[in-house]
C-alpha positions as CSV (number, residue, x, y, z in Angstrom):
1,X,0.0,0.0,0.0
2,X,1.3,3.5,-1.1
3,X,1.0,6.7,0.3
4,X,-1.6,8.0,-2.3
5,X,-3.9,4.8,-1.4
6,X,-4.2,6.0,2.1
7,X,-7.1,8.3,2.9
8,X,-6.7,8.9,7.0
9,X,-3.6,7.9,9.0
10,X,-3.6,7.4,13.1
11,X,-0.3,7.1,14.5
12,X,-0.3,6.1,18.8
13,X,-2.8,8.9,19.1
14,X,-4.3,10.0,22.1
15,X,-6.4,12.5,23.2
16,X,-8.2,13.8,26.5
17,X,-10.6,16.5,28.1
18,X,-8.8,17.5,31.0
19,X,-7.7,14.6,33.2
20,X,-10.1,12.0,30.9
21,X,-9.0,10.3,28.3
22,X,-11.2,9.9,25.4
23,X,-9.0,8.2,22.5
24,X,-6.2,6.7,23.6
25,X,-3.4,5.4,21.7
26,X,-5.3,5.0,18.2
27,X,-3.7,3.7,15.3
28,X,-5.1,2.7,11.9
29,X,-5.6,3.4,8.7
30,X,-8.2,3.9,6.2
31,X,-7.6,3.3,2.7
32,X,-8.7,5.4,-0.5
33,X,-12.1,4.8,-1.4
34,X,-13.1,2.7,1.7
35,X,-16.7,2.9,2.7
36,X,-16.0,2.6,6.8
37,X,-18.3,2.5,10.1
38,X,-17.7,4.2,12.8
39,X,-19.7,2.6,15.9
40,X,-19.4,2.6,19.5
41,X,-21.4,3.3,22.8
42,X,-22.3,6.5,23.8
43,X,-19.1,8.6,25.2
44,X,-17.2,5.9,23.2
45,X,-15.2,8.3,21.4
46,X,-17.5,8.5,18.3
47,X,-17.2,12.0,17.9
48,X,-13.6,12.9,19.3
49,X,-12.3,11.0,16.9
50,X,-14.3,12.4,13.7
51,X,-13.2,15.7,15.1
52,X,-9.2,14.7,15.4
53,X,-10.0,13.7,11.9
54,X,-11.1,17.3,10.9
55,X,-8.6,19.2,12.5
56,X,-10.7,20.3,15.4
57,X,-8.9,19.1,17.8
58,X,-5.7,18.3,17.9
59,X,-3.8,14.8,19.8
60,X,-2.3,15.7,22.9
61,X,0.3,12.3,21.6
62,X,0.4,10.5,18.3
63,X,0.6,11.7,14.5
64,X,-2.7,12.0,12.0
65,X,-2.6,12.3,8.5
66,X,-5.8,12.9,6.3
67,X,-5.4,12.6,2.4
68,X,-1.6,12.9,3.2
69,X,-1.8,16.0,5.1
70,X,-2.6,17.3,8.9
71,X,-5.7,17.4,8.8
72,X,-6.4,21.4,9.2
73,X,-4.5,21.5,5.7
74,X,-6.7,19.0,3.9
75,X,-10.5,20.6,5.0
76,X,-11.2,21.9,1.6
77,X,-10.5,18.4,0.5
78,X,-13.2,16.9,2.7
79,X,-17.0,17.0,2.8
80,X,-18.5,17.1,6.2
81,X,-22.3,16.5,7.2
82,X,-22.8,17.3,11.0
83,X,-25.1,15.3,13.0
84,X,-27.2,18.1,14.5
85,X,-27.9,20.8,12.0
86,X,-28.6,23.6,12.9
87,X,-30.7,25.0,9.9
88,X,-34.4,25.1,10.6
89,X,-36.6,24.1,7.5
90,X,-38.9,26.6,8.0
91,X,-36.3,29.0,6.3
92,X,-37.6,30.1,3.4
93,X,-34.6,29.0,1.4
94,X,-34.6,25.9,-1.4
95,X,-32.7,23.0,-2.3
96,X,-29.9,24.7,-4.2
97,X,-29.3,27.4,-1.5
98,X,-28.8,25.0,0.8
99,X,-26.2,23.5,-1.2
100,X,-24.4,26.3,-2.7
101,X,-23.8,27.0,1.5
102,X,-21.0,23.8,0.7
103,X,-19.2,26.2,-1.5
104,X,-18.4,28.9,0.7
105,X,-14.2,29.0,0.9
106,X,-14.0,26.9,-1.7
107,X,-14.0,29.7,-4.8
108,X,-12.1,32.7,-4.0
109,X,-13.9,35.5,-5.6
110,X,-16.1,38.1,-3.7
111,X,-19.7,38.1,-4.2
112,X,-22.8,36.3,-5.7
113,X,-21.8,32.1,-6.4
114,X,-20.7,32.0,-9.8
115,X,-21.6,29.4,-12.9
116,X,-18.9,27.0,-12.0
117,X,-20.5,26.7,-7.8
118,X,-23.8,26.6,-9.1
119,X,-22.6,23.4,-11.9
120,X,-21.3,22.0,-8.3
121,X,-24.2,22.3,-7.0
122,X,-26.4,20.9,-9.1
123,X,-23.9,18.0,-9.9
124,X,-24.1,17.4,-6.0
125,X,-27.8,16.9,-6.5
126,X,-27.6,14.6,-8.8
127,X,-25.7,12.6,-7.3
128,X,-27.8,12.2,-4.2
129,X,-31.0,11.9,-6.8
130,X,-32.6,15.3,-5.9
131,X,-31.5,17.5,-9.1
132,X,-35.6,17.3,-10.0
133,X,-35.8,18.8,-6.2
134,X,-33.1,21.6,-7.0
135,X,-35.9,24.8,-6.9
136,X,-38.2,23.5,-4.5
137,X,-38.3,25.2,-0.4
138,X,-36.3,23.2,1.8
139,X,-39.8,22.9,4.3
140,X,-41.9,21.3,0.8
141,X,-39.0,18.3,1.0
142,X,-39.5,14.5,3.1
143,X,-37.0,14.1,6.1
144,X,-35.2,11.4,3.8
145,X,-34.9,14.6,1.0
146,X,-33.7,17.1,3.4
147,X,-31.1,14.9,4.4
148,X,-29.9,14.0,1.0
149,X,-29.9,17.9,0.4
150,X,-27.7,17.9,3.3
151,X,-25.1,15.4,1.7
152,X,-25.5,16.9,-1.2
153,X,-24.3,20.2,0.7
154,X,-21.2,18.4,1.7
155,X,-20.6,17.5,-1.6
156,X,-20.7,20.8,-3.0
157,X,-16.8,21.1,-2.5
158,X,-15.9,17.9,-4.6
159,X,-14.3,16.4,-1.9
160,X,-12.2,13.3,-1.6
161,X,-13.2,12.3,1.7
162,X,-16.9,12.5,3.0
163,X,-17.5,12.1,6.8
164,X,-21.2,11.9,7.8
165,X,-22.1,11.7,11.0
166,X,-25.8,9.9,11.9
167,X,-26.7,10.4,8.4
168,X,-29.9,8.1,8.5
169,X,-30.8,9.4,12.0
170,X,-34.6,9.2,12.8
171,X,-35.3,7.8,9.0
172,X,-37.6,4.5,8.4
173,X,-36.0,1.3,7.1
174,X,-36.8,1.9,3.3
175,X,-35.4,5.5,3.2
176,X,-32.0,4.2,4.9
177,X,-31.9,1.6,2.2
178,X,-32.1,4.3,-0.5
179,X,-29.6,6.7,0.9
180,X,-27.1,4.0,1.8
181,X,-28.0,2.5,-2.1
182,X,-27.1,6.5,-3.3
183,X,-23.9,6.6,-0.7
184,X,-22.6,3.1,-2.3
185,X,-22.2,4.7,-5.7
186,X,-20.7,7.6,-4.1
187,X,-18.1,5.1,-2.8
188,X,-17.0,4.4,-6.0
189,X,-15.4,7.8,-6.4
190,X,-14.8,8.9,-3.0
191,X,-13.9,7.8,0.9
192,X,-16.5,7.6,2.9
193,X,-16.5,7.8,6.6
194,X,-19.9,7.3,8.2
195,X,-21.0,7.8,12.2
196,X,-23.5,5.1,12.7
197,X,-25.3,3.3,15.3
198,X,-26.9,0.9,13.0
199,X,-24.9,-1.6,14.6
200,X,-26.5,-5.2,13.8
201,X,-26.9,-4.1,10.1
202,X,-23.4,-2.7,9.9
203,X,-21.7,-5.5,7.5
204,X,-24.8,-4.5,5.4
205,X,-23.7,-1.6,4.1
206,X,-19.7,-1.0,5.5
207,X,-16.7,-2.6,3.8
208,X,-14.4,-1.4,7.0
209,X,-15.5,-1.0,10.9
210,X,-13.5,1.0,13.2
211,X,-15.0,0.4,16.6
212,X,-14.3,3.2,19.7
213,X,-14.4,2.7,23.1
214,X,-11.5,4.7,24.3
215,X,-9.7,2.0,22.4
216,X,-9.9,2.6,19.0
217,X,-9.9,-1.1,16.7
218,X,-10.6,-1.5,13.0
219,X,-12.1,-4.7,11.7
220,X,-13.0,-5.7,7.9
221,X,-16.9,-6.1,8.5
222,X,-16.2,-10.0,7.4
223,X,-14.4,-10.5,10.2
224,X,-16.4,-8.3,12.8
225,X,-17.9,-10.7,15.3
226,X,-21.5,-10.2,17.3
227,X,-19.5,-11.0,20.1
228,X,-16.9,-8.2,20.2
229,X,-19.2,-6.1,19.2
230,X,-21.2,-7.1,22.4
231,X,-18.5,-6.5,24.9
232,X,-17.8,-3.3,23.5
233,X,-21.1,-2.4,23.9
234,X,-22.4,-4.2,27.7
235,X,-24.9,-5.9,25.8
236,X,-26.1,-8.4,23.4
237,X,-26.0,-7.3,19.7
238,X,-26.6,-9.7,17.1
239,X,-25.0,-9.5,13.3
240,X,-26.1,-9.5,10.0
241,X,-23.2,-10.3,7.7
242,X,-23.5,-9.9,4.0
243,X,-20.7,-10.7,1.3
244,X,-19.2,-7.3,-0.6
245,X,-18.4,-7.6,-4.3
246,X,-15.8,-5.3,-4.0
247,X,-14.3,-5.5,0.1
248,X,-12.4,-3.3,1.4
249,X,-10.2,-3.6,4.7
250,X,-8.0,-1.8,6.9
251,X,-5.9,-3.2,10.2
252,X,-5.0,-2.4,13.1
C-alpha cells in the first residue's frame, strides 16, 4: 500500500478532556475509497475521533494524516455532514441554497456564487437523486430529501473524503436503504467515513469497521464478530453479515 492509497492515518494517538482520556493510543488506517463505520457506545469516542480527523482538535500524543496532510491542511478536501444541524426548514430557502452554502471558501472571488459553484451544486444533486428537487423550499422536502440535500451540501466542495455523522438518524427502514443504495455509488469515487449506530446491520452496508471505546480497533466487517461487538457495547447485539463484491479492509 502506497501513500496516495491511504485516505486517514492514526499514528499512537491520544487524546483527552482535561484529566479524561477519550482516545487513547489509536492507530489505523483507512484506505482510499473505503466505505467505513464508525460505531461505539455512547461517550465511546465516536465524535472525538471524527473531530481529530477534521482538524478540530488536535492529539495531545500521536501523529494524524488525512489525504496525506494534517488534517487542518486538507478541509477543503473533505465534505462534512454534522449530525445536529442547525438550519431550521422553516427557512424560506430551497434546495440549491442550501447546497451552494458547501461552497463557501472553496471559490475565491467576492460576491454572488458564480456558474462553475452553481454546476457543483447541481452535480451534487444529482448525485444524491434530488437534481428534479433543486428549486423547491427546503420545508416542501421529506426528512429522507432534506437529508440527502444535506449530503448533497457536503458534496458541493468535490471532496475526496466524506464524513457523515448519523446520516440516516430518525429515518424509516426503506429511506435508509435508499440513501445508503445512493452513498454506495458515491463510494465508487470517494472515501467515505460514516458515524452510525446501525450496529446489527453494519456489515450491510460498511466494507471497514472502526470500533471506539476509548480504544480505538478496525475490523474488515467480514471478520467483525457479534461477540466483540457485544463487549464493546455491555450488551447483546446480534449480526447480519453480507458478502461485498468489491471488500475493502483496513488493520490495526
Amino acid at each position: 500500500m502506497t501513500d496516495t492509497d491511504v485516505a486517514i492515518k492514526f499514528e499512537n494517538v491520544s487524546f483527552a478532556y482535561e484529566r479524561e482520556n477519550v482516545v487513547d493510543n489509536a492507530s489505523f488506517t483507512v484506505v482510499d475509497r473505503d466505505f467505513v463505520g464508525i460505531i461505539g457506545p455512547n461517550g465511546g469516542g465516536k465524535s472525538t475521533l471524527v473531530k481529530l480527523m477534521l482538524g478540530v482538535l488536535k492529539p495531545q500524543k500521536g501523529k494524524i494524516e488525512v489525504l496525506g496532510h494534517a488534517p487542518h491542511r486538507a478541509c477543503s478536501r473533505i465534505g462534512y455532514m454534522p449530525q445536529h444541524s442547525n438550519l431550521d426548514p422553516e427557512f424560506p430557502v430551497t434546495a440549491i441554497d442550501v447546497v451552494l452554502m458547501g461552497r463557501l471558501g472553496i471559490t475565491s472571488s467576492v460576491g454572488p456564487y458564480g456558474s462553475k459553484d452553481r454546476n457543483a451544486a447541481m452535480k451534487a444533486l444529482e448525485e444524491v437523486g434530488l437534481a428534479d428537487h433543486f428549486n423547491r423550499p427546503l420545508k416542501s422536502l421529506s426528512g429522507g430529501q432534506r437529508q440527502r440535500v444535506l449530503i448533497a451540501r457536503a458534496l458541493a466542495g468535490e471532496p475526496q473524503l466524506l464524513i457523515l455523522d448519523e446520516p440516516t438518524a430518525n429515518l424509516d427502514p426503506a429511506v435508509q436503504d435508499e440513501l445508503y443504495d445512493q452513498l454506495r455509488e458515491l463510494n465508487k469515487k470517494i472515501t467515505v467515513v460514516i458515524v452510525s449506530h446501525d450496529v446489527g446491520f453494519i456489515s450491510l452496508y460498511f466494507k471497514t469497521a472502526i470500533c471506539v471505546s476509548r480504544q480505538v480497533h478496525t475490523h474488515s466487517t467480514h471478520d467483525l464478530t457479534s461477540q466483540q461487538v457485544t463487549d464493546m457495547y455491555g450488551r447483546e447485539v446480534r449480526l447480519i453479515h453480507r458478502d461485498h463484491s468489491d471488500t475493502g479492509a483496513c488493520c490495526d
